[in-house]
Every structure is written in structure tokens, then in C-alpha cells.
N, C-alpha and C positions, 0 to 999 in steps of 0.2 A: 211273662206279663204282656196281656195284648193291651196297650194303651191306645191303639187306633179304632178298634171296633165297638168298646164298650159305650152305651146310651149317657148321652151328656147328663141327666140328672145324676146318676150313679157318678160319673167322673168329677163334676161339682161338689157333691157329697162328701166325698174323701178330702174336698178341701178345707171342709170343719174337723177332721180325724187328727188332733195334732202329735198326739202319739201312737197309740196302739189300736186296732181294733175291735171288735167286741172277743173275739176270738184271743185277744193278746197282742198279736202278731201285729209288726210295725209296716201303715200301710205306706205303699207309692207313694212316691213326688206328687201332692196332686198340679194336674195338667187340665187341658183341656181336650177334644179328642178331635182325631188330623182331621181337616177340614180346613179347605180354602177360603178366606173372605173376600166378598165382594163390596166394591165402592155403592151402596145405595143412594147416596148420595150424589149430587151433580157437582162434577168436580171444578175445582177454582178455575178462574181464567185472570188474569191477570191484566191481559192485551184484548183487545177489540180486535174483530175480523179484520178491517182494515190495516192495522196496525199489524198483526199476524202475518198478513200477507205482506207486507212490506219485506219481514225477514225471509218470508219464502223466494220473492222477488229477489232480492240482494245476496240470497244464497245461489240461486241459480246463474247471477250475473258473476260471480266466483266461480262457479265453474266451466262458466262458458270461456270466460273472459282471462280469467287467470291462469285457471285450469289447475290440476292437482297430480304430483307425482305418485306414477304407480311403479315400483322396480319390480315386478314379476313381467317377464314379454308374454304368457299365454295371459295375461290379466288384460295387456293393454292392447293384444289383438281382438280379445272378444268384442272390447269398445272399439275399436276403429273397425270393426265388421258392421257394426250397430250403426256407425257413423260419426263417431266421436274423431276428433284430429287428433293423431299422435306426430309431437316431435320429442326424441329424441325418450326421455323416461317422464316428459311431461304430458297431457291427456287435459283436453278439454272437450267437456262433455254437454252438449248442447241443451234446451230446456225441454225438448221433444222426446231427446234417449230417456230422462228423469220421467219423464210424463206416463210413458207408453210402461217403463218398467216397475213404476208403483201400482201400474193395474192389476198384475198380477202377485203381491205378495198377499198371504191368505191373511185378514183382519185378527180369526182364532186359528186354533189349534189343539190338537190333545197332543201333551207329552207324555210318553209312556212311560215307565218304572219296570222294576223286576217284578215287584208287587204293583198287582195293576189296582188293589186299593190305594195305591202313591201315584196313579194318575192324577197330573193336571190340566186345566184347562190354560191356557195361556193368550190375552185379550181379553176386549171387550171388559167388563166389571170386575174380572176374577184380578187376584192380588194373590202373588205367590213371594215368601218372605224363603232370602238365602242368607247360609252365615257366610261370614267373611273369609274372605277366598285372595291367597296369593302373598301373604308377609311372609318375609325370610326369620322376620323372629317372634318369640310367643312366650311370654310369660303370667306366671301367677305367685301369688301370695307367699309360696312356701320355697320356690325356687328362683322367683328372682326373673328378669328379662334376661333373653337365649337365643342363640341358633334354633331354630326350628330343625326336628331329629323326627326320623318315621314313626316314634312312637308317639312326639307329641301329635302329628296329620292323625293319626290312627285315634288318639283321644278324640279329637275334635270332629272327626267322622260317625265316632259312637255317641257323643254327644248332638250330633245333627239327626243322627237317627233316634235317638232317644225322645227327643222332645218334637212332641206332636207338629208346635207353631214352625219349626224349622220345615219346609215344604222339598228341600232338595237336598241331598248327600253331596253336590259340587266335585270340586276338585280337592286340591290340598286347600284346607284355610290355613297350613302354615308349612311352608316349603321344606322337604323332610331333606336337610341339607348334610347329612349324615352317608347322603347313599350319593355317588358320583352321576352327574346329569346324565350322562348315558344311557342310564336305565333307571334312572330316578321315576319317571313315568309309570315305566315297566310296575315297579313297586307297591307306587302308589295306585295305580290301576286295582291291582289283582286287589289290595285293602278296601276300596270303593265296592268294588263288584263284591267280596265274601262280607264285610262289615255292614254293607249298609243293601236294600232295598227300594231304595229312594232312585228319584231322575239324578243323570250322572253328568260330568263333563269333560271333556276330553282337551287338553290345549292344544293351539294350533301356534307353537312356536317353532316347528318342525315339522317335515312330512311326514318320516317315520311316528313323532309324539302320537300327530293325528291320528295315524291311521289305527296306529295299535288299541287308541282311546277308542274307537269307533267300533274296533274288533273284539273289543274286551266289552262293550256295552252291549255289542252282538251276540256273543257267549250268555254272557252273564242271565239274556232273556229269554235263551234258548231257540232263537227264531233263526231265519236262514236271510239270506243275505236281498230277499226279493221282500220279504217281509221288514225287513229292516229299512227299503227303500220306500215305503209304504208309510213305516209309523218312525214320528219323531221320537227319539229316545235317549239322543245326547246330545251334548250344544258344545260353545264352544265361544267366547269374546273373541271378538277381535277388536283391537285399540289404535286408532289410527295413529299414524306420527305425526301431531299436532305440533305444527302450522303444517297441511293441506299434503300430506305424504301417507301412502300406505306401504308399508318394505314389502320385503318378499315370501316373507313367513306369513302375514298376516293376510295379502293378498291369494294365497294359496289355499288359508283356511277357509276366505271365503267365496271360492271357487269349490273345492273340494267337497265341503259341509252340503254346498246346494246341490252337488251334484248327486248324492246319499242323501238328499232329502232331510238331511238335518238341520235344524234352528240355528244361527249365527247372530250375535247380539253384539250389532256393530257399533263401536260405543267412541267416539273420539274423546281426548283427555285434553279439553279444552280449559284450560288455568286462565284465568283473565288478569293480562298486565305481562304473561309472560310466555305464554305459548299460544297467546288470543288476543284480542283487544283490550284495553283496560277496559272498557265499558262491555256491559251485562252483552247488550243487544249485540254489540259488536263480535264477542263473543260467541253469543246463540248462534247470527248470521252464520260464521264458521263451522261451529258444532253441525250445524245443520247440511253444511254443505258436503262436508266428511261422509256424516252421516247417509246422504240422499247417495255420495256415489258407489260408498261399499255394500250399500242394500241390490243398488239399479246392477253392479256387478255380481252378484249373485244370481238377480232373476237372468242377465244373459246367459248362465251358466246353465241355469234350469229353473223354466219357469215356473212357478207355482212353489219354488223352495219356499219354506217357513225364516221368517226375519221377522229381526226385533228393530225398532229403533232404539239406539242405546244414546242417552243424554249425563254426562259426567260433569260439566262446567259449573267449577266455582273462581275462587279468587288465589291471589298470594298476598302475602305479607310484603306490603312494600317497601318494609324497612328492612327485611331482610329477605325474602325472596324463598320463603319458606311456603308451602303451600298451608291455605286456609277453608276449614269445611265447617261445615253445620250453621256458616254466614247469612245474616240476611239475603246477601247476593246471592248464595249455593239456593237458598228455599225460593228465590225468586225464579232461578234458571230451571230447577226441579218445575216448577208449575209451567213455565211457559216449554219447557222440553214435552211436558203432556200436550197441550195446545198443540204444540207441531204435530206428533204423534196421532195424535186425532183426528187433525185435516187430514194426512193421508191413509188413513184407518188402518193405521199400523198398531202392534203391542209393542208398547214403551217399559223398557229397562231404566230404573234409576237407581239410589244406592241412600243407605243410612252410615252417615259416617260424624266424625269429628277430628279436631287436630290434637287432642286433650293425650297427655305424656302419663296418667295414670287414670286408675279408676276413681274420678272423682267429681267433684261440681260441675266441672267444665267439659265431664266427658260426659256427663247426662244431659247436660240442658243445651249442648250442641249434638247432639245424638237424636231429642225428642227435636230438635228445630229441624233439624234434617227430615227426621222421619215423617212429620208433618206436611211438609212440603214433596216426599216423594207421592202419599195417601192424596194427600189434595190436588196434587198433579196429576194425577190417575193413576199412577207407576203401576203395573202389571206383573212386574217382575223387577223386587227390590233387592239388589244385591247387598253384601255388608252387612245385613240386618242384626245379626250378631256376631260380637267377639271383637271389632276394628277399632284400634285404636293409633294412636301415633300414627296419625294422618297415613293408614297404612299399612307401615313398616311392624307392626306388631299384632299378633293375636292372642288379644289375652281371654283366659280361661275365664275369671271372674265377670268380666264383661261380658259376657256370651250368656251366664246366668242369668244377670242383669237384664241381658236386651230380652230374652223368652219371656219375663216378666213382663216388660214393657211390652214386647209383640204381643201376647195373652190380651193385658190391656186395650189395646188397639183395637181385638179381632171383635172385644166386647163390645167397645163402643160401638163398631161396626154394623150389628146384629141391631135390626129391626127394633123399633121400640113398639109394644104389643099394649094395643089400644080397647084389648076385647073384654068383654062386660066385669068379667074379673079383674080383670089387671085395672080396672076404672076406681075399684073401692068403694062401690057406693055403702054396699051394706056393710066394709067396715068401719063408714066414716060416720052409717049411721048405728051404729054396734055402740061405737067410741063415744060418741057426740061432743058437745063445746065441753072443754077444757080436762080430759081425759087424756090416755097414753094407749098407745098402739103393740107394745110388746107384746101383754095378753091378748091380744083379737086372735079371737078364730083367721082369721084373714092371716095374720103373721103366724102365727103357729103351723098355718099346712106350709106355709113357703120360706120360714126364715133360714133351714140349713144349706138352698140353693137361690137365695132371693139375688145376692148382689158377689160379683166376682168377689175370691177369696187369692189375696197376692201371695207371690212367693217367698218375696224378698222384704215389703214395704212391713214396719211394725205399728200395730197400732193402736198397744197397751200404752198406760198412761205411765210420766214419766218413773211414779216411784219402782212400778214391775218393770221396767223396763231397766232402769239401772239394778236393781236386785238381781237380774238377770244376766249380769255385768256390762251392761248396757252396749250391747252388742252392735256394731257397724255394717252398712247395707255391703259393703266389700266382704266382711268377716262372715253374713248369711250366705251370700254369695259364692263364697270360698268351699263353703259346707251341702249347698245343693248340688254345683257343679260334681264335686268329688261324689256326694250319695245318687247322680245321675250314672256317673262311671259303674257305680258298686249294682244298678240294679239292672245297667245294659245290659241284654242278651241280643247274642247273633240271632240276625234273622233266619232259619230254612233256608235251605238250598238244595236242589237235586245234586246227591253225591256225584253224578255223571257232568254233570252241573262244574261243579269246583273240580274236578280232575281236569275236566278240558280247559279251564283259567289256567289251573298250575301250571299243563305242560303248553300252553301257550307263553304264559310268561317266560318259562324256563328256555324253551326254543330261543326266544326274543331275545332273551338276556345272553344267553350263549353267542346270537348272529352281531350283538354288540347295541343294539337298540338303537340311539339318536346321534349318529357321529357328531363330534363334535371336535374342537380343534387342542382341547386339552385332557 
């Protein structure tokens, strides 16, 4: 089933098909077909320029002034080459190194794929939606919350490649905690690379992790190592250690990334009240400050490397110290993390999340608050998009349904509203006239089987069919597309010479022992 190439009336179509085809045969999930959306719209500003600069001001006085620890020594030599003062593993970074190093980060970029129809554009208006990436556990419906195991990463990777609105294949959305970290990578790579055909990611919690991420994304697209330093083709977070530190794993990532020419989406994990300021601004201040030095450390590495700005800051629970998302605060920090983002015409990374412990009221109406505020922020690239729940710690399968729903949603509203002499209704309104009905019009009859998005999950038969039905739950539809996504995944193509050289790359790897580690 090619779900990416077929012409969107045909794809729309199938979503009036509720059982069989004319043929019999029971069609597709209908979708919609891959394709990016962009912000047409002029995105929220929250802050006045004035006011904007202020945080840029007070960001750079942190890092002049305070300064920020870097534990990697090749990190904090490149800044004191630049001119930055190093004492001892602290770094302060003047406002002229910030200045001269956001000239060169590239505004867009194309990211490449194995399937170069999975290219994207990354900035400027495009919106590339990722599912959620990094809980240790995952649960659904039938099995209950769990340790994350290779087969559940491997579900969730066929389900990222499955559905159109999913723009990137990532990393693990659920940490396959089954296989020993050593070569848990190794694993998870090689399933990345034959499962999916999508943009990939590589973690940078390790040299070895990196490298081999970088090497297996190299394979995977069959290109050689000069051509790989050419095109962006796998990324990589790195998450500051909030309040104003970068360790040694993450400062390496984003030395290493820029220096292969890969994307780094430096993203500090700014909690306000407890790893930030209680206050929003006070907050961003930081976020921002994180932000400007692991971007400006990249370009010394190499300039013109591709960088995201990454903006994560929301709140905690300050009765109990529990972190809190999809908060008015989180939608406020989402839009003004765009504004920064902007003034230095960077692409901005944000994230669709909630703190909600199940699939339920509170994980959707903190999920769409969030998502909101990443769209209206300009977010370029929305992590989380599907599957995050428990503030997190969990990816569940149902939710992941769920949110393709909701992204679908989104990408409609998104789409241009068509103002052209048909779409005006003159002649069915004069078809119709006063006090008449619209169903018959020639007008609704050419366009009513692809006139208005058709949902996957929402029902919206009246109560009596809908209880005769046995009055079915958006969890319980949910539970039923995910699974019939599984059932109609097919592996993408790959050149048999292709996957031999993954294998025995993995198998080398695995052998040489992959990512030492202390246990």
C-alpha cells in the first residue's frame, strides 16, 4: 500500500469507505497523504519587540556574567579560541561570540530520508510533526503500562512510518529496555534503518551511540561519507543540564553533529520554580541563554552546520514538585520560545505533550493546549506529537492514535481556505434560494464525499446508533486503528546490498562491544 503518493481526492474518498470497497475488499485506514504543513498564518507574538529584547538582553548578561558550565575540555577550548574566558569548567561567553555565531546558522534546510519522498524542509513556515521519543515505558489497552522491550520501539516505529501526518521515523519512542545499553543502540538503529524510510535520529549520550547512529543513517542511504557531509540526514537533541551546564556527552554531540554537517536541536529542559525561575520570563531568560551557547558552540565547530533552536520550558507542581505540561504557562513559553527563534532566524523545536496518567480528558485538552501553542509559536519542528503521556515516562499506543487524529486535524485547518468562484456558492445559494436545504444542490453532490475532513477516531452518529453500537469509547476506537495500522504496515524497499551492509555493520558493532559502559 503506497499511502504517500496517492492524489488527496482519492485519499479523502476512502474516508467515506466505512467497510468494504466496491470490490468487497476492506479499504485502508483512511489518512491523508505525506505532506508537510505550513504556518500560513502569522504566528502569535505574545511580547513586543521591546519587551523581547529585554530577554535577549538579560540572556546574554548570563552568559557574560555568570557564565555556564561546559565539562567536555575540546568544547571549552574552541570558546576560549573564540574569546570566551575559561575558568576552570566554567565559560563565559561574551555578547560579540553569540553575535558573530548566529550569522552563520542556515535559517532552512532539507533533511534527507532514505526515501527522498520523506524529505523535509526544516524552517521558515514548514511544520514537521514527530512522535514521541525517549520513555522507558509504554503501555496500551490490552497489556497494561510496561518496561519498554525492542518489539514495543519496533511497533512504534512501524506505526510512525505508517501514518502519513508522522513526518519522522526518530529514535526509540519507547526505550527497548530488553536489550543491554551497550548495544541497545546498535539494535535499535539497524530497526530504524530496515523498518522505516523516514528522517532518522541518532543519540548523542555517547561517542560510540553517535557515531554508529550517523554510520547506520550513512548505510541506510547508501551515500558515501562526503555526500553525507553535504546533506542533513540525521539529528540528534541535545538537552542542556538545566540550570546553565552542558556534561560531556551532550557537549560532544554538539561538536561532533556540526562537524558531519548534521542538525542538533539544542533544547534546555527549563521547568520553572525548579530548575529555572518561578517566573515564565525568568525562565525563558535561561532557556535562551542554554540555548544561544550550545547553537554558538556548534558554529565554532563548523560553521554553517544546520541548528535548531530547541525551547522546552514549562512549570512544576509546587505542591509537589512534579513537573506540569500543556499549562497555560507551557502555551505561553511555546509562543514566546518562537519570537526568540525568529529574531535570530533560527528553526525552532517545540513539543506536544501533557502530564495526564491515562488516555483521557486531561490527556487531550492538555495535549490540544500544548499543540496550540507550539502551531502558534511557529514550532518547525514539534517533538512528542504522538504517543506522550505521563509527563513523559510513558508511550502509549492509544494515544499515538489519538494524537494522528488530532495532527490530521491540524494539518486541515492549516490548508488555505479557497475563495475561488466555486468554492463562493453563488449559483448554489441561487439553485437553493430562501428557505430551502443544501443536501440536493448540484453544488453538494460533486463535493460532498471529499467536502469536510472525515476523523478517525471522533463519532458522530446520534446517541441512539451510537449506543446500539455498544456505545463505543475514543480509547476503545483508538485501541482498534492503532492495532489495524500494525496489521496493514508493510516494510519499506530496500536494496538487498543495502541491508546486508546494516547487518554486518551491526553484527561487527555488537561483537566490538558497542557503548562501554560501567555495568
Amino acid at each position: 500500500m503506497d499511502t504517500a503518493t496517492g492524489p488527496h481526492r482519492r485519499q479523502r474518498h476512502r474516508g467515506r469507505r466505512r467497510a468494504g470497497g466496491e470490490d468487497g475488499r476492506v479499504q485502508p485506514i483512511p489518512q491523508l497523504p505525506f505532506r508537510q504543513p505550513r504556518l500560513r498564518i502569522k504566528p502569535l507574538e505574545l511580547l513586543s519587540s521591546d519587551e523581547l529584547e529585554r530577554i535577549h538582553l538579560e540572556s546574554l548578561r548570563v552568559l557574560q556574567d555568570i557564565g555556564i558550565e561546559i565539562l567536555l575540555p575540546e568544547a571549552r577550548d574552541l570558546l576560549k579560541q573564540a574569546g570566551a574566558s575559561v575558568a576552570g569548567e566554567t565559560v563565559r561567553i561574551g555578547a560579540e561570540i553569540i553575535t558573530e555565531a548566529l550569522k552563520t546558522v542556515p535559517s532552512q534546510f532539507t533533511f534527507h530520508a532514505r526515501n527522498p519522498a520523506h524529505n523535509l524542509q526544516i524552517g521558515a513556515d514548514w511544520i514537521t510533526f514527530c512522535p514521541v521519543g525517549g520513555p522507558p515505558n509504554c503501555s496500551d489497552a490490552g497489556r497494561g503500562r510496561r518496561p519498554g522491550t525492542l518489539r514495543d520501539a519496533e511497533d512504534f516505529m512501524r506505526l510512525s512510518q505508517y501514518f502519513n501526518i508522522i513526518h519522522v521515523a526518530a529514535g526509540a519512542s519507547v526505550d527497548a529496555l530488553d536489550i543491554h545499553p551497550s548495544i541497545r543502540h546498535l539494535h535499535l538503529g539497524r530497526s530504524k534503518a530496515l523498518l522505516t524510510d523516514k528522517v532518522v535520529f541518532a543519540s548523542s549520550t555517547g561517542r560510540e551511540r553517535l557515531m554508529d547512529g550517523i554510520e547506520l543513517a550513512r548505510i541506510a542511504r547508501g551515500i558515501s561519507h562526503e555526500q553525507l557531509d553535504r546533506e542533513p540526514s540525521v539529528h540528534t537533541v541535545v538537552n542542556t543540564n538545566s540550570p546553565l551546564k552542558i556534561d560531556g556527552p551532550m557537549a560532544m554531540g554538539i561538536v561532533e553533529m556540526a562537524r558531519r554537517n548534521q542538525p542538533v536541536i539544542v533544547t534546555p529542559f527549563t521547568l520553572s520554580g525548579a530548575m529555572a525561575p518561578v517566573t515564565i520570563a525568568g525562565a525563558l531568560v535561561e532557556q535562551n541563554a542554554e540555548a544561544l551557547a550550545g547553537i554558538a558552540l556548534g558554529q565554532l565547530a563548523r560553521p554553517g552546520a544546520p541548528a535548531i533552536y530547541g525551547g522546552f520550558t514549562s512549570n512544576v507542581d509546587m505542591k509537589s514538585g512534579a513537573p506540569a505540561f500543556g499549562t497555560p504557562e507551557y502555551m505561553k513559553a511555546c509562543i514566546v520560545g518562537g519570537q526568540l527563534a525568529r529574531r535570530y532566524g533560527l528553526p525552532y523545536r517545540t513539543s506536544s505533550t501533557n502530564a495526564a496518567n491515562s488516555v483521557d480528558a486531561q490527556a487531550a485538552y492538555e495535549t490540544v493546549f500544548s499543540l496550540w501553542g507550539a502551531i502558534l509559536g511557529g514550532g518547525n519542528y514539534i517533538i512528542h506529537s504522538a504517543g506522550w503521556l505521563e509527563g513523559g515516562l510513558v508511550a502509549s499506543f492509544e494515544k499515538f492514535a489519538l494524537d494522528v487524529d488530532l495532527l490530521q486535524m491540524v494539518r486541515e485547518f492549516l490548508n488555505p481556505l479557497d475563495i475561488g468562484k466555486d468554492a463562493l456558492g453563488l449559483e448554489a445559494i441561487r439553485e437553493v434560494g430562501p428557505g430551502g436545504h443544501f443536501f440536493g444542490a448540484a453544488h453538494t453532490l460533486e463535493r460532498y464525499e471529499d467536502a469536510f475532513y472525515a476523523p478517525l477516531i471522533s463519532d458522530w452518529r446520534n446517541f441512539e446508533q451510537w449506543q446500539s453500537d455498544g456505545a463505543p469509547q475514543a480509547w476503545q476506537k483508538a485501541n482498534a486503528v492503532w492495532k489495524r495500522a500494525l496489521a496493514e504496515y508493510r516494510r519499506p524497499p530496500i536494496d538487498p546490498a543495502i541491508e546486508e551492509e546494516i547487518e554486518a555493520f551491526v553484527a561487527r558493532r555488537i561483537e566490538e562491544g558497542g557503548q562501554p559502559t560501567d555495568f
